[in-house]
N, C-alpha and C positions, 0 to 999 in steps of 0.2 A: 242681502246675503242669502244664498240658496243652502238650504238644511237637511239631511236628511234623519229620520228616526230609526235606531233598528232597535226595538227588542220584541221577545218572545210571548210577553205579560199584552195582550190589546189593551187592557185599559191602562196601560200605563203610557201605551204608546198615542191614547187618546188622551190623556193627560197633558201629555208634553206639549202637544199639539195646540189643545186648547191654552196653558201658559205659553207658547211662544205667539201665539197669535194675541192674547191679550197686554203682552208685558214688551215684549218685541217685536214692532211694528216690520223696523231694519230689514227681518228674518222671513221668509218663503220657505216653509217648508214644501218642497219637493218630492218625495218620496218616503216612504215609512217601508221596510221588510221584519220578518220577526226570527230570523236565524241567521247566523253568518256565513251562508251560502247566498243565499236569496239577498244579504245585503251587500256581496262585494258584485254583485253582479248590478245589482241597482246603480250602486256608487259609480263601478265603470261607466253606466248608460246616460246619467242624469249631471257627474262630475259636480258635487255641492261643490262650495266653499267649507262647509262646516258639517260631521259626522258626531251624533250624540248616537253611542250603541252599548249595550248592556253587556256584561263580560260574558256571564253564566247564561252560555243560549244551546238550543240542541242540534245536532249535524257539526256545525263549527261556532267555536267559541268566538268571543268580541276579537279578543287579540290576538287569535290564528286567524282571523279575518286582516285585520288593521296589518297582519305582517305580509299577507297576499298583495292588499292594495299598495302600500308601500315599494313591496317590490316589482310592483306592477308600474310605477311612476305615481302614483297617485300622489297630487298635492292637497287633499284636503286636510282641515285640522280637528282629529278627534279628541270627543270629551268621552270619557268614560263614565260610565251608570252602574252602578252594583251598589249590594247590599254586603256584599264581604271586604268590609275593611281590611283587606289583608297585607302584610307588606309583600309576599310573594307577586301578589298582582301589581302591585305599586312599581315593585323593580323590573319587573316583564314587560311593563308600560310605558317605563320612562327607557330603556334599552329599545323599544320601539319609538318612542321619542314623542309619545306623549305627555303634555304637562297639565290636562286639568283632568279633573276626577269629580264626580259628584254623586254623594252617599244618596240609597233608598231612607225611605222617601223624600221624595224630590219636594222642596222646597222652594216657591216662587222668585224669592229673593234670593237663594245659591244660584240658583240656573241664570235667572237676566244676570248676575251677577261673574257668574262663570262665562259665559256666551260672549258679555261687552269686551271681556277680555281677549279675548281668543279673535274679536272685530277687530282689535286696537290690533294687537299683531298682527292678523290678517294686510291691515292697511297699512301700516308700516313697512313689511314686507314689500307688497304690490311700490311705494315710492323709494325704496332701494332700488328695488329692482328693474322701474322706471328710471332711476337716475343714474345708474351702471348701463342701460340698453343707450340712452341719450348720451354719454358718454365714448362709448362703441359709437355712434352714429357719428359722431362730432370726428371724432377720427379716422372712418371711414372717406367725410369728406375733407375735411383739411390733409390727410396724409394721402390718400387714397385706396383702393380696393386692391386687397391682397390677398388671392385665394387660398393662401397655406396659412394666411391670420384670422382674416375674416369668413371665410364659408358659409361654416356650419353657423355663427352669430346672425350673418346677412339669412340663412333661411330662416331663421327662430324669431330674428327683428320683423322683416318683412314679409315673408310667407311668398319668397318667390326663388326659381331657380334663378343657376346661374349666368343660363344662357336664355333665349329666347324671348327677353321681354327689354320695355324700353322703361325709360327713366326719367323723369325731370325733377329740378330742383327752382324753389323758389326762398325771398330772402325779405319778409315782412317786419318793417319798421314801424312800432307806434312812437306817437307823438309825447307820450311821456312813458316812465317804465311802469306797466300794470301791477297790480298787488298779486299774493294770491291766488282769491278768490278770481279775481277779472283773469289771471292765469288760465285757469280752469275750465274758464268760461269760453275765453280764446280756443283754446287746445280742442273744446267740444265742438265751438261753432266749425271750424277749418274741418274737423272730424265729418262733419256732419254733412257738410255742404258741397265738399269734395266726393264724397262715399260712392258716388260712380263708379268713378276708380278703381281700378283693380285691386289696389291697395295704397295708403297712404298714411304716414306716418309724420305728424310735425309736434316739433318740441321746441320750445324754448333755448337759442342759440345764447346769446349773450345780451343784458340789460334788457333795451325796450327791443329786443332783434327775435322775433321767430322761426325756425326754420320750418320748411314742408318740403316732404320727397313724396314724390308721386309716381308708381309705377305700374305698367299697364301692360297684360299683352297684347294687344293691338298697338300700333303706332300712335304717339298720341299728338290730336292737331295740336300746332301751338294756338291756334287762331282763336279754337273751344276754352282752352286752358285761359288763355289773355281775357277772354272774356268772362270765364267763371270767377276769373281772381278781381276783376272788375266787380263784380253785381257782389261779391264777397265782402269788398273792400267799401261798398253804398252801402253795406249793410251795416259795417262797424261805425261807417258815418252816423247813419240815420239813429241806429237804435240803441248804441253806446256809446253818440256822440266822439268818438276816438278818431284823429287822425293819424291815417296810416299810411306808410308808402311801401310798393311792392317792387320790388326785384326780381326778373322771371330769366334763369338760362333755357340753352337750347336741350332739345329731346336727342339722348345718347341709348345704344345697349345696355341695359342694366347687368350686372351693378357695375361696371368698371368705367363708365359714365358719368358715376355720382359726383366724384372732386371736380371733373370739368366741368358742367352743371351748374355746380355750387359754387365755384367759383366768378362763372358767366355771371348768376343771379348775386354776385355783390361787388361788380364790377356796373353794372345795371345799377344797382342802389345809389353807386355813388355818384350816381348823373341826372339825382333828381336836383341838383345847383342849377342844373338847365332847365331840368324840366318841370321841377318846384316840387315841395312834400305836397302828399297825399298825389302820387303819380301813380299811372304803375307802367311796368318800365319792361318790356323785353330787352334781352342782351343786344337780339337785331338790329334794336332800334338805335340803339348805341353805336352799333360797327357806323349807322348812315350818319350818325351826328360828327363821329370821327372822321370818316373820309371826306367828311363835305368839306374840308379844307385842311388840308394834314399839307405840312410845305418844310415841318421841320423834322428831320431826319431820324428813326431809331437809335440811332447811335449819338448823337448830340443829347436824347433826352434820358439815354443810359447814364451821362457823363453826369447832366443835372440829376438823376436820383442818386447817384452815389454820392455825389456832394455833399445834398441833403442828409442822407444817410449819415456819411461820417461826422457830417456837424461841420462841415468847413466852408465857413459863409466866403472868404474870398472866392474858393472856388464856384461856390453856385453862382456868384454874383459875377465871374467870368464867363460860365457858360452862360447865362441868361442874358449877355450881350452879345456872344459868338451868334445864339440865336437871335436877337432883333436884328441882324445886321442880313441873316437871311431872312428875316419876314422882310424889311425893308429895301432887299435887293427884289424881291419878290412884286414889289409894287403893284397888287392886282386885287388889294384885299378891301373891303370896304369897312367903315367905322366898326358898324353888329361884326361882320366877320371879326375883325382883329379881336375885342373885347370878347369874342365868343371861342378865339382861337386860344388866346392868354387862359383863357378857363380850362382849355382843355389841357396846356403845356401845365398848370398847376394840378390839376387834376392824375396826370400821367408822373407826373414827378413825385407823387404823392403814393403811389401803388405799392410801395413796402409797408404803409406806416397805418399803424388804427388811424381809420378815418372816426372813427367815435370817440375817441380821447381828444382828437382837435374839437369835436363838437362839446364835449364836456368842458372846456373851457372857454367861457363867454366872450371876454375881448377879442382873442385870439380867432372864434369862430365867425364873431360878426366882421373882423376886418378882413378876413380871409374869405369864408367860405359864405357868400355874397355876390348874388347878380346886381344887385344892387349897387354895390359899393363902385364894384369893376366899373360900373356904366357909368359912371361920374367924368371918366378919364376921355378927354377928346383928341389926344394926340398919342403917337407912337411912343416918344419919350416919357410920354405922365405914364402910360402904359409897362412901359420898361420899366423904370422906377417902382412903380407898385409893386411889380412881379416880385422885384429883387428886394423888396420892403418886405415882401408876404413871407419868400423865404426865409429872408433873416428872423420873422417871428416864431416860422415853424423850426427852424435851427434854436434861438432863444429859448422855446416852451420846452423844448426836449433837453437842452441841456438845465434847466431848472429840474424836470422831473429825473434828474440823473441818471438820461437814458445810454446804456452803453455801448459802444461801437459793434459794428457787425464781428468782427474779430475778439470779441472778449462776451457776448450776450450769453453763446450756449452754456461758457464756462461760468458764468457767472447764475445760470437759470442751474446746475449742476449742482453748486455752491448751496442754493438757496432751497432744492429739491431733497439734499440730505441732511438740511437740518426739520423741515416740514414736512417730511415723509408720510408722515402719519396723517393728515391731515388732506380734503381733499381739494388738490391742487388740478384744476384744469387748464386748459390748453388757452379757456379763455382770461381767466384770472393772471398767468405770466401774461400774454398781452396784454392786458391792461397795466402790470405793475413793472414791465419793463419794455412799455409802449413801441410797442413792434405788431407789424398785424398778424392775426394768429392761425393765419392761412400758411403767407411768407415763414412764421417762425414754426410750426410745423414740419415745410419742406424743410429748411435749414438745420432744424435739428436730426432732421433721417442724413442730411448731407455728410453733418459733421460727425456723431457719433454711429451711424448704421444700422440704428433702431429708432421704433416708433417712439412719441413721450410717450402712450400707455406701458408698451413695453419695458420702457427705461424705468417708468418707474416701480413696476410689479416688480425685477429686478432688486430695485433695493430695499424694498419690501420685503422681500423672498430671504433676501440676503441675511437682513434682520433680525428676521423671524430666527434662520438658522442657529442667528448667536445667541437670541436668546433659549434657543432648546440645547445647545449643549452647555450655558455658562448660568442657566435660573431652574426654578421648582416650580415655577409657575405653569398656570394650568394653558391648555390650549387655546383656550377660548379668552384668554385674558392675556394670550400675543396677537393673537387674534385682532384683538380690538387696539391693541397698545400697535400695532404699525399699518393701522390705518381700515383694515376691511371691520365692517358690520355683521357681514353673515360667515360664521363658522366654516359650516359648510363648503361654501365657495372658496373660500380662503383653503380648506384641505384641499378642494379639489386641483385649487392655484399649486398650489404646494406640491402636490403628488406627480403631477405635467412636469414642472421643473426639476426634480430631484430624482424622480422613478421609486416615492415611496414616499407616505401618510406623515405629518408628520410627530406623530407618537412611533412609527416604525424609525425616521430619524434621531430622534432620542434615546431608543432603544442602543440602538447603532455608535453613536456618540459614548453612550457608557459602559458596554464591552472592553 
């Protein structure tokens, strides 16, 4: 944590100095000034994380400083120093929106004691607001880029205009879900190894799934890229033993790129069945596995994923014979081909549905989703049979997890979003709990109601909030929390966007 000192006393500023350098390792001090001129100018140049400055200084006081930088943007978090216990100071300081204070003379055990505090919020802070940017990101790519929603988020996330730079997304699977720590660890190495890059950003998508956006302004090769995500992907072998598979889409315009991308790199993912875990997998390389024997129609395997879809095993089990009957008029296919072409009609018929929910369930994954199993079958009919076997499982698994038809899902994700509003509900969490993939259920939800799910749900959020400022006594900060957001703040600001006023000026308004 970067530190800066200000007061006017040098030995007290050599004091400080020498207790955080003994007591708090954590802590760099950065900077030391001794009046609140010289210290807001510091602050601006050096940006700590953390400002310890003394109220009573000469030119400008602590807290006609602390309210320059403030309103200057300044995110750092001040502790106040003085010798005048005063409550005048006290309520000046916390109207500026400081919360820790520490009396002359400083005591070694108040300060590390004050300081750890003010670290613990610091970091807390920093993974909110990590897990709202990932958040944004997530929706970015499942819904897509929408410059009247997303802009001013896409420059603040990624530090890049809107126009003149390119894009790629990739779509990293380990071989079990990592902790934490191994989280951490993940998120640094990609960080690290990538940093070429113009800029790059990867976060934790869902379970053992990572995502990475990488964007550049120069063109970026795919050829460098395939290869970095190689020597990346040896490295997680080698030295944290983790098996990984990588899914790489094609390089787009940024940002309006990203969902096509992201979606390329998990349509890639799902064709390491061919090409085995721990691959890594351009989208490209998938267009050549598809074409290399494509014989059955778009529109016959539209027929089989709706089938599946609605859970109607006669029907899939009628289309799945309309198609052998043209792989078998076809007569041109050799043994690997058929067994390699079956994989792919399951595969394509499979395109609405978590492919990770069939893998979370054992029986189901190894009779299904298996080159192994497929290769047993030496004729057309064992072949057929199977097909129409597999689908009946993946219709049975869904209707045990009480997954609901395309026509009842949104209303039903609607249903379940207003009674757990407050809690947070992501895009990936409905897919999983009403097993639909959460790319597919994304689009579908902007189809049928005409907002994004962030939208929809800041919406009842917002709504909420409203009832309880004109129908309770409760404080801001305790609706706040009670429908769903963490930082005050943000939540006004949420607030103030939607209604065109604060909302303590809503209340006001309400009781007129």
């Amino acid at each position: 944590m970067r530190l800066v000192i200000i007061d006017d006393e040098k030995g007290i500023v050599d004091g400080l100095k020498t207790i955080v350098r003994r007591y708090l390792p954590i802590c760099e001090v950065v900077g030391t000034a001794h009046n609140g001129i010289e210290g807001f100018k510091l602050v601006q140049e050096v940006q700590p994380d953390i400002v310890i400055t003394d109220i009573r200084m000469p030119q400008a006081d602590g807290l006609e400083m602390i309210r320059n930088l403030t309103t200057s943007g300044c995110k750092a978090k001040f502790i106040i120093l003085s010798g005048y216990a005063e409550f005048e100071y006290a309520r000046r300081g916390i109207e500026l929106g400081v919360k820790f204070y520490i009396t002359k003379p400083v005591e070694e055990e108040e300060l590390e004691e004050c300081v750890t505090k003010v670290i613990a919020e610091i970091h807390m802070e920093n993974v909110q607001a990590r897990h709202g940017n990932d958040l944004m990101l997530k929706d970015i790519l499942m819904s897509g880029y929408n410059s009247a929603t997303h802009e001013s988020q896409i420059l603040n996330l990624l530090h890049v205009p809107v126009s003149g730079h390119h894009c790629v997304c990739a779509l990293l699977e380990f071989g079990s879900e990592p902790g934490k720590l191994q989280e951490e660890r993940i998120l640094g190495r990609l960080s690290e190894d990538l940093s070429h890059y113009d800029q790059v950003q990867a976060f934790r998508y869902e379970g053992s799934q990572f995502a990475v956006i990488i964007v550049s302004e120069k063109s970026i090769n795919e050829s460098n890229l395939l290869r970095d995500l190689k020597t990346l992907q040896e490295a997680f072998n080698q030295f944290g033993g983790i098996s990984v598979t990588v899914g790489i889409g094609r390089s787009y315009p940024a940002p309006n790129g990203l969902s096509t991308s992201f979606e390329e790199a998990q349509q890639a993912l799902r064709y390491k069945l061919i090409k085995g875990i721990n691959a890594v997998i351009p989208y490209k390389e998938t267009e050549r596995i598809f074409d290399s024997s494509i014989i059955v129609s778009e529109e016959d395997m539209a027929i089989l994923e709706k089938c599946i879809e609605d859970m109607d095993t006669e029907g899939s089990s009628a289309a799945i014979e309309r198609i052998f009957r043209i792989i078998e008029a076809e007569n041109r296919l050799s043994l690997a081909d058929l067994q390699h072409q079956i994989l792919i009609i399951l595969l394509s018929s499979m395109r609405r549905m978590s492919f990770m929910q069939l893998q979370m369930n054992d029986s189901l994954g190894k009779y299904i989703l298996s080159q192994d199993e497929i290769s047993r079958f030496n004729t057309l009919e064992d072949l057929k049979l199977w097909l129409i076997q597999a689908t009946e499982r993946i219709i049975e698994h869904k209707l045990i997890r009480g997954t609901p038809k395309k026509k009842d899902v949104i209303s039903d994700i609607k249903e379940y979003v207003a009674v757990h509003y407050n809690s947070n509900i992501t895009l990936a969490d409905l897919s999983a709990r009403f097993f639909i993939n959460p790319y597919y259920l994304s689009q579908l939800f902007k189809e049928k109601t005409g907002d994004t799910y962030l939208s929809y749900v800041m919406g009842i959020r917002i709504k909420k909030a409203k009832e309880l400022l004109e129908e309770t006594d409760l404080k801001i900060y305790e609706i706040c929390q009670m429908v769903g957001y963490a930082d005050t703040t943000h939540f006004s600001k949420l607030f103030e966007r939607m209604n065109g006023c604060t909302p303590t000026e809503y209340r006001k308004k309400c009781k007129i």
